[in-house]
Backbone as CSV, one residue per row, in Angstrom:
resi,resn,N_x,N_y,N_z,CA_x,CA_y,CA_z,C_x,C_y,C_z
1,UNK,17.207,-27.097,-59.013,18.426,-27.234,-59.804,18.985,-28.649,-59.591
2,UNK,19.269,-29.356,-60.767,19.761,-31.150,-60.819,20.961,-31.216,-60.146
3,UNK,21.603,-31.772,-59.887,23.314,-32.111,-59.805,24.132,-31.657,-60.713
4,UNK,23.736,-32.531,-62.360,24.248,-31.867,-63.510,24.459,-30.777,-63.791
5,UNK,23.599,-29.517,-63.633,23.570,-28.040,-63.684,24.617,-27.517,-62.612
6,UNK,24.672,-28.484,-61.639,25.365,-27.259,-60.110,26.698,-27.771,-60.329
7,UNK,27.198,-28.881,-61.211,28.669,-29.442,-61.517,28.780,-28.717,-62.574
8,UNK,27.804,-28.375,-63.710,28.694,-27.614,-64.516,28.914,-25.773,-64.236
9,UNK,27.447,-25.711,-63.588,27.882,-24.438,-63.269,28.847,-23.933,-62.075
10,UNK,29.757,-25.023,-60.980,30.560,-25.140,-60.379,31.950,-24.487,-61.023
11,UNK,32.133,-25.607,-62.008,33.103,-25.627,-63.483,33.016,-24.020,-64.042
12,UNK,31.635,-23.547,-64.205,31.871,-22.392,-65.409,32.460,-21.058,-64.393
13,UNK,31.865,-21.447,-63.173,32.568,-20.157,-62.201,33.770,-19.114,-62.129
14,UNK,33.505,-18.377,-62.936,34.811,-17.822,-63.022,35.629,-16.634,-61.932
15,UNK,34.664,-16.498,-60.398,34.983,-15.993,-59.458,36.217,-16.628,-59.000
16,UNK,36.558,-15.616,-57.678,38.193,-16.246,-57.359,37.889,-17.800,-56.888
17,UNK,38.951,-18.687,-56.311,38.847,-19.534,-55.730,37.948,-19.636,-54.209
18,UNK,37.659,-20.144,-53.857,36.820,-20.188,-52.501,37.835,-21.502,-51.966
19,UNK,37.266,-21.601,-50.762,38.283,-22.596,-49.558,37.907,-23.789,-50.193
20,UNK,36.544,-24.095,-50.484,36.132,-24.817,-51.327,36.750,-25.920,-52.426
21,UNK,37.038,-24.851,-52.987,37.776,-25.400,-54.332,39.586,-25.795,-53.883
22,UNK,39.871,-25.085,-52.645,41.472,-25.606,-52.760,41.402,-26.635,-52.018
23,UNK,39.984,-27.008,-51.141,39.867,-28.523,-50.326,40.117,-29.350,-51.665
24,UNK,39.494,-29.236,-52.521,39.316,-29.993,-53.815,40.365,-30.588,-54.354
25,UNK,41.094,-29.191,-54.496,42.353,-29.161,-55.339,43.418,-30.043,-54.174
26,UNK,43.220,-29.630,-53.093,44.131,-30.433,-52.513,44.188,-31.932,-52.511
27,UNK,42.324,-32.525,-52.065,42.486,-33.742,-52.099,42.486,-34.971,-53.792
28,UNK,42.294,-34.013,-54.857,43.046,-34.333,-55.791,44.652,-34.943,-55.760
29,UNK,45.404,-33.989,-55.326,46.519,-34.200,-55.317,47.104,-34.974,-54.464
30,UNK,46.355,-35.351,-53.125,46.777,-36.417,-51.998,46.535,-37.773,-52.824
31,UNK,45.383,-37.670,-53.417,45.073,-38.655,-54.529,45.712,-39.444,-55.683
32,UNK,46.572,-38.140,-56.139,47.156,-38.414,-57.117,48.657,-39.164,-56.510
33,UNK,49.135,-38.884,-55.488,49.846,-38.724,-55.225,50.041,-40.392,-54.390
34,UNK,49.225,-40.168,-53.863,48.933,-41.676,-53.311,48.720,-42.865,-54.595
35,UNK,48.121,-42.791,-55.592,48.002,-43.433,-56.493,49.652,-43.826,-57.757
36,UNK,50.360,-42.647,-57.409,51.537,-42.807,-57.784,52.390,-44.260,-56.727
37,UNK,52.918,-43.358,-55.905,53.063,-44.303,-54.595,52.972,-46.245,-54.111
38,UNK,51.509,-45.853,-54.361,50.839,-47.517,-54.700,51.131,-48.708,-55.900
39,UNK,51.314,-47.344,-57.120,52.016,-48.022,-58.347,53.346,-48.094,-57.978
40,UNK,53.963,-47.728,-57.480,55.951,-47.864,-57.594,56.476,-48.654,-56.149
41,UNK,55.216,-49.080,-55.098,55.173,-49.870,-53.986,56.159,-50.882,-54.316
42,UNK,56.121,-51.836,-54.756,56.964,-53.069,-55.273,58.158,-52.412,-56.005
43,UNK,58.423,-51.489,-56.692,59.972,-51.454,-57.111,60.450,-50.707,-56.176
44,UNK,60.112,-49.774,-55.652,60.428,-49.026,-54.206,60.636,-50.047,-53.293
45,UNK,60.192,-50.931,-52.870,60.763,-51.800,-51.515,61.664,-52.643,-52.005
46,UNK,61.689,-53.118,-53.472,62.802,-54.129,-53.906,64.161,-53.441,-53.730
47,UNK,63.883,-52.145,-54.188,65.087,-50.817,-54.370,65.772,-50.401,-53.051
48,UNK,64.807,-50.479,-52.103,65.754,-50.384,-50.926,65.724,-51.524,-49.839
49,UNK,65.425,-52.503,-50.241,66.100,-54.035,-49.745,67.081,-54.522,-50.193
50,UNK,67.663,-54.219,-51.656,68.923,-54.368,-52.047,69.546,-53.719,-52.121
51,UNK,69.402,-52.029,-51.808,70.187,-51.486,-51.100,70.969,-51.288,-49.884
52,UNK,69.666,-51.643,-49.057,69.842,-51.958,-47.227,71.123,-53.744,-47.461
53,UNK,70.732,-54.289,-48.004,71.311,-55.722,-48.501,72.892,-55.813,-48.600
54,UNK,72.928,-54.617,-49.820,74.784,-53.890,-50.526,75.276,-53.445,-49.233
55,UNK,74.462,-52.580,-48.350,75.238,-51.961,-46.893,75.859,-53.038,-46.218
56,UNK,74.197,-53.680,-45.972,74.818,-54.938,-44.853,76.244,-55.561,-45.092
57,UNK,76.209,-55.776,-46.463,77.196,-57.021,-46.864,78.711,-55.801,-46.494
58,UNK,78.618,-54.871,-47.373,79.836,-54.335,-47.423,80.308,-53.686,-46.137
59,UNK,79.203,-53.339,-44.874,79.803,-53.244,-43.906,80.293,-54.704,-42.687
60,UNK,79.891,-55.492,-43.061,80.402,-56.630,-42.759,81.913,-57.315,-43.278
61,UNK,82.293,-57.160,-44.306,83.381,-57.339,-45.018,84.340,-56.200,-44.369
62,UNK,83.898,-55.340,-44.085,85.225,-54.442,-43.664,85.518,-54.488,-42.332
63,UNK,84.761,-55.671,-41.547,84.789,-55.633,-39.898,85.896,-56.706,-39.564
């Protein structure tokens, strides 16, 4: 049996889930998730450097 055959017949399986498949499903989603993350890296640290920034200043002004 090829690769091709054991990926689709993986796919056509319509038994319950196996541990298998939620390793899968999980590291999909660490994936996805991380790939989100990596994209919003740069407005996420700008976002809370000028936030951390607004603190500094305004708790300084009131000292």
């Amino acid at each position: 049996m090829d690769i091709k055959s054991q990926i689709v017949g993986f796919f056509q399986d319509e038994e319950g889930l196996t541990v298998v498949e939620y390793v899968l499903g999980a590291a999909l989603l660490v994936a996805a998730i991380t790939a989100v993350f990596t994209s919003l890296e740069g407005g996420l640290i700008n976002s809370l450097n000028n936030t951390m920034a607004d603190l500094n200043s305004k708790n300084t002004s009131t000292n």
